[in-house]
N, C-alpha and C positions, 0 to 999 in steps of 0.2 A: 477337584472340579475344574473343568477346561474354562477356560474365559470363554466369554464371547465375543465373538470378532464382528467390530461395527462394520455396514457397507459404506466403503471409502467415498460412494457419491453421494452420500448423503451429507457428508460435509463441504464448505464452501473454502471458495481457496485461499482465505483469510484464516481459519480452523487446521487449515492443512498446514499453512505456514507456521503456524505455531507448533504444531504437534513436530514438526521439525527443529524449531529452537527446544522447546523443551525435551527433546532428546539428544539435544549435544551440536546438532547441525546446523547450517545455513538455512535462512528462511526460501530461498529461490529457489530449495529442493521442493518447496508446495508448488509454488508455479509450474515447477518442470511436469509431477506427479499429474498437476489439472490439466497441463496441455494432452497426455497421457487419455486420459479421461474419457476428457469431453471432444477435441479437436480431433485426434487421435481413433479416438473409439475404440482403445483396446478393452479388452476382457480380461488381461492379466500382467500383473507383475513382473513377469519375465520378461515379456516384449519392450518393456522400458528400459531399452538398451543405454541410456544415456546416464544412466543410475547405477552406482556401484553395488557388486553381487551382496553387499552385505546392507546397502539399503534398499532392496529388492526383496531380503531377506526380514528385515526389521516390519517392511512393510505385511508381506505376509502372515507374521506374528500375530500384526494387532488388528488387518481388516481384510475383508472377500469384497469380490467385486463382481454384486449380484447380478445377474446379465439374463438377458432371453438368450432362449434360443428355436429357431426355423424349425418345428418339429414336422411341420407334413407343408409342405408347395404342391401346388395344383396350378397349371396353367390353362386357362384357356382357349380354344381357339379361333376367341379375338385378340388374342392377344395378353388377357386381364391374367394376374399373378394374386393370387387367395393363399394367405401365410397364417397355419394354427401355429401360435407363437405361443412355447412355454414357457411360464413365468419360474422364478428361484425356488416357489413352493411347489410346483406341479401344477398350477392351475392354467387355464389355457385361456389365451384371447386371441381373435381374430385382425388382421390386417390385410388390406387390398392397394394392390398395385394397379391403378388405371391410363394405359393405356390413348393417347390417340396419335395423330400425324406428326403433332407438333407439338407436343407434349407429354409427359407422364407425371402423374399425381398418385400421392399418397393418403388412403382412405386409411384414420388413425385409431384404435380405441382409447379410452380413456376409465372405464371400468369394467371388470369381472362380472358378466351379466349387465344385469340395468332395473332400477326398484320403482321405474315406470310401466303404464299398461298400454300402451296403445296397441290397438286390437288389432290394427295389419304390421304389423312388425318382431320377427320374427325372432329378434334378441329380446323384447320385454318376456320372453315365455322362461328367461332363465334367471334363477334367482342372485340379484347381485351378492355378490361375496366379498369384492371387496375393490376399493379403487386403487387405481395405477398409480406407479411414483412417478415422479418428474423421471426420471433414467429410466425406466420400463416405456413410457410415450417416445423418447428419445429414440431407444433403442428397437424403436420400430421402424423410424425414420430412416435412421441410419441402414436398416436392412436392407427396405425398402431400394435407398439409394444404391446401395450395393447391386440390385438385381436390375435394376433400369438402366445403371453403365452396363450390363453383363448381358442383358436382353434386348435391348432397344438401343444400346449405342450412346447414352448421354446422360449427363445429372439429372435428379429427383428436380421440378420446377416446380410442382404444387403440393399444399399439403390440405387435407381437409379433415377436421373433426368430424368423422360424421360414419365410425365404424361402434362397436360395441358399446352403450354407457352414454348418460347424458352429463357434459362437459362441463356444463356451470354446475354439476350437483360434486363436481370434484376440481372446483376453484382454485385453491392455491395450487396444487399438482400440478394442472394444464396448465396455469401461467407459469407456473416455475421453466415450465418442459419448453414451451413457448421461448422465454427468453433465452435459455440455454441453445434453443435450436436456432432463434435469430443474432445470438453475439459473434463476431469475430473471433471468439476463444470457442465454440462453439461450431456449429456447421455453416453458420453466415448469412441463412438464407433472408430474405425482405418478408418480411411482415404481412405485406401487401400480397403475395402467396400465398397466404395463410388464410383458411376459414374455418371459425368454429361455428357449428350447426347447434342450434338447439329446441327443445319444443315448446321454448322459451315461459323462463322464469322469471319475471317482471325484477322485484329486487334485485338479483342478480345483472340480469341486463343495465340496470342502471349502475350497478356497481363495478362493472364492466367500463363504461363510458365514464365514471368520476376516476377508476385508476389508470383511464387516458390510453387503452391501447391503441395498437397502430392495425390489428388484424382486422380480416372480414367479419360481417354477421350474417349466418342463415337460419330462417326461422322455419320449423315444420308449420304450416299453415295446416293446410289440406280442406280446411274451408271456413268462410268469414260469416259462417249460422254459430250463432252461441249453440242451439238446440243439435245442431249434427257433428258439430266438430266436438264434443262433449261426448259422444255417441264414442267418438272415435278415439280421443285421448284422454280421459277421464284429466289428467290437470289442468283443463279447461274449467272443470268447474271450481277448483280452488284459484283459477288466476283466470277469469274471463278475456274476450278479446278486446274487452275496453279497456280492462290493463294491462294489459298483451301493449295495445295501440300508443298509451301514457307512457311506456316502460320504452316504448321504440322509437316516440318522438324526443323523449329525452336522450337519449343514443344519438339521434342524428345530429339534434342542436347543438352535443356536446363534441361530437366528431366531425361531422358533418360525412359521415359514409353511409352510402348505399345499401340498404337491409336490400337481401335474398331472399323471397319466399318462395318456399320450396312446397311445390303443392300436386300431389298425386289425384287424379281423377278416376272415380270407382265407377262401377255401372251400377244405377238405381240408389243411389249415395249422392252422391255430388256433382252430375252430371247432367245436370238441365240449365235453362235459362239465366232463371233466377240465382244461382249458384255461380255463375259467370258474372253478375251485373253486382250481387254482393262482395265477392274479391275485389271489384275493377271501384267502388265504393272505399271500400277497405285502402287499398293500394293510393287511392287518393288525400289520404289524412297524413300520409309519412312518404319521405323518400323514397323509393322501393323499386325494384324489377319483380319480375315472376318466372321459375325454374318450372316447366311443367313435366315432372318425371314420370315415366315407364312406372306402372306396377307390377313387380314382380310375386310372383304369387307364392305360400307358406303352405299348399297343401290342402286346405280347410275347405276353400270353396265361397268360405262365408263374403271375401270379399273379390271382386273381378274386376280386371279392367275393363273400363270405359272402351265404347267405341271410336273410332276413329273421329267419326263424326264429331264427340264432344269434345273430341282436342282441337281441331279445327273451329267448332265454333266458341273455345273458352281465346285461341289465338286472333280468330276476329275480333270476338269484344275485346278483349286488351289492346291488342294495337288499336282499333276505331275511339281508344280512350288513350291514345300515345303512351301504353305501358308499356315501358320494354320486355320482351316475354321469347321464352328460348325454351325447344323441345328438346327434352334429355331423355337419348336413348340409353335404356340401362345394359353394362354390359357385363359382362360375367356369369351370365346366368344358366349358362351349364355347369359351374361349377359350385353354385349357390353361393356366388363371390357380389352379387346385385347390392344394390340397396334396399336394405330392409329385409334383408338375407342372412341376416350372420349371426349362427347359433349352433355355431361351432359343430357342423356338419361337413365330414372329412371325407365321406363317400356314398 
């Protein structure tokens, strides 16, 4: 019966050191191997030119180094890069390259499908299968960067959780990936780059804020009615906005950072007066700004964007109430790379 060959990133570089002494060698053969890894971003045992052919060899014996890979790019033309990224087993998740003057950011998944419903969103239609490891988040990153020096001329500057999969329901994974992408042994990048999105999970978020990170928070809001945003995310009703609001003032006191609400406006949904002066209500209880994004539409019909008009008048009542509030043009959207677009639609 063949062994089975563990994935080498799954062990940490204290695991590695050892598996090194107990095979006869130097423990700074782990080191070498982690820089290999993680700093490195190799896929293979051979490219660890620094390693002799017979612990290159030893390595092979006893672990694979399960890796994605870019099975289909789609570029836009705005510019946006849409990567069906296949995982070690054949399943497929999505990542987005965005694009502006003076930037480019990386849209991340974090699980196979998503075991939430929100009814304008176009990855809850697929069944989650299973979450990402800390190296499969990683290893999207790293593509990502790859194509933004080869496309655009320059490093990866942002990263945001906010591609397939909701990120607190895959906790330790996303932090693990988190750290590994902000250490020095790792890709380096600040903290402060970083945003996980979510359509917030009250425990979690506080559990977020006691394990002290340093990254962003954005919260799908899309409306501050218990009665309509319930309509729209059905875990509004197992975590209402009042503990939505408990869960995010604890956040701020513990961090003191700025929660994102990220709020899409529908036509005949959330687009009147009253739906304006509830947000600007809301946004007053906690720290906060307001994202107000493009809807991009899944085909159904059932939901449409809002008129022009009600983004304009949701951007006068927030600012006339000094919220900070910023229109997001979504882009991608010829290639079904948007947000709230990705379900793994190749053509």
């Amino acid at each position: 019966m063949l062994k089975q060959k563990q994935d080498i990133r799954a062990l940490t570089k204290e695991q590695l050191r050892m598996f090194f002494i107990e095979n006869g060698d130097k423990s700074f053969r782990g080191n070498q191997v982690y820089e290999w890894l993680w700093h490195k971003a190799t896929h293979s045992f051979d490219d660890m030119t620094n390693l002799s052919k017979e612990t290159r060899t030893m390595l092979e014996e006893n672990f694979v180094i399960n890796h994605i890979e870019v099975d289909q790019m789609q570029r836009s033309n705005d510019g946006t890069i849409k990567n069906a990224i296949k995982l070690h087993d054949s399943l497929i998740v999505e990542s987005v390259l965005i694009p502006t003057e003076t930037r480019t950011t990386a849209c991340v998944s974090s699980q196979v499908g998503c075991s939430l419903d929100c009814n304008f969103c176009a990855t809850a239609r697929l069944k989650r299968m299973r979450n990402l490891n800390p190296d499969e988040i990683y290893d999207q990153v790293v593509a990502i960067d790859q194509q933004s020096r080869l496309y655009h001329n320059h490093k990866l500057s942002n990263i945001v959780f906010m591609g397939m999969g909701e990120p607190l329901l895959n906790y330790k994974n996303v932090l693990d990936a988190i750290d590994k992408i902000t250490s020095d042994e790792g890709l380096g990048m600040s903290p402060k780059r970083i945003t996980l999105s979510t359509v917030g999970i009250p425990k979690m978020i506080k559990k977020l804020a006691d394990d002290e990170v340093k990254f962003n928070l954005a919260v799908s809001l899309h409306s501050a009615i218990d009665e309509v945003r319930s309509k729209m995310m059905p875990i509004n009703e197992k975590s209402n906005l009042a503990e939505l609001l408990e869960a995010l003032q604890y956040w701020y006191n513990k961090t003191k950072k700025i929660i994102t609400f990220e709020y899409v406006i529908w036509k005949g949904i959330n687009d009147k007066q009253k739906d304006a002066n509830a947000l600007v209500m809301y946004c007053k209880q906690v720290s906060s700004k307001v994202n107000l994004i493009e809807y991009n539409a899944i085909d159904d019909g059932e939901f449409q964007q809002a008129a022009k008009e009600a983004t304009a008048m949701y951007v006068k009542t927030l600012e006339a109430n000094r919220i900070v509030v910023n229109v997001r043009r979504s882009r991608g959207k010829d290639i079904d790379a948007a947000c709230g677009q990705l379900a793994n639609k190749t053509s």
